[in-house]
Every structure is written in structure tokens, then in C-alpha cells.
Phi, psi and omega in degrees: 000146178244139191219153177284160194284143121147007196285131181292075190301344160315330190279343186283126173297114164040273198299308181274340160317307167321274193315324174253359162092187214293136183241165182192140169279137204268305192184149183256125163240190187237098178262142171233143191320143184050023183250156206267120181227146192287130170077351163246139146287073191325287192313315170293356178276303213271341177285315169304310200309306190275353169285294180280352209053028176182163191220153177223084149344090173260170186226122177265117169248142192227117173220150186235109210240110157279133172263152173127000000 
């Protein structure tokens, strides 16, 4: 999860605190709209952020089994 630095994860909704289980800080980085980063989308980060005040990185796996 990305949050602006000094952010109170207590402020956070509920739900997602739930979801996402116990949180703790990893590490502060700096993004910028349209910089190209592995596996983020800034711009979709920093809209959420400033929309939501958090942004939650997901990751989609997708598996596909042919029988035959």
C-alpha cells in the first residue's frame, strides 16, 4: 500500500486495514507522474492517492490449464 509520508494508517479505511492484514512500514519512495517503474503505475498511484489517500498495488495471476 502507498500512502503520503507522515500518513496516520489508523485513518485508513477499515475494510482495507482488514484486507490487508497487519501493515507496517517498509520503506519511502518518490514518484512521479509518468515515470516509468517496474510493476507500478505512477500515474494511477498518485490519482489514487490524491483521490483516495492511499493507493493498494495489486497483482493479477492468471493460469490457464489445456486439457488435452
Amino acid at each position: 500500500m502507498f500512502v503520503p509520508v507522515g500518513t496516520n494508517i489508523e485513518t485508513l479505511p477499515p475494510e482495507k486495514r482488514y484486507d490487508l492484514g497487519d501493515l507496517e512500514f517498509e520503506k519511502t519512495i518518490d514518484i512521479e507522474p509518468g515515470e516509468k517503474r517496474i510493476a507500478l503505475n505512477t500515474d494511477e498511484a498518485i490519482r489514487n492517492i490524491e483521490m483516495s489517500g492511499y493507493y493498494v498495488q495489486g497483482t493479477k495471476i492468471e493460469i490457464r490449464m489445456n486439457a488435452g
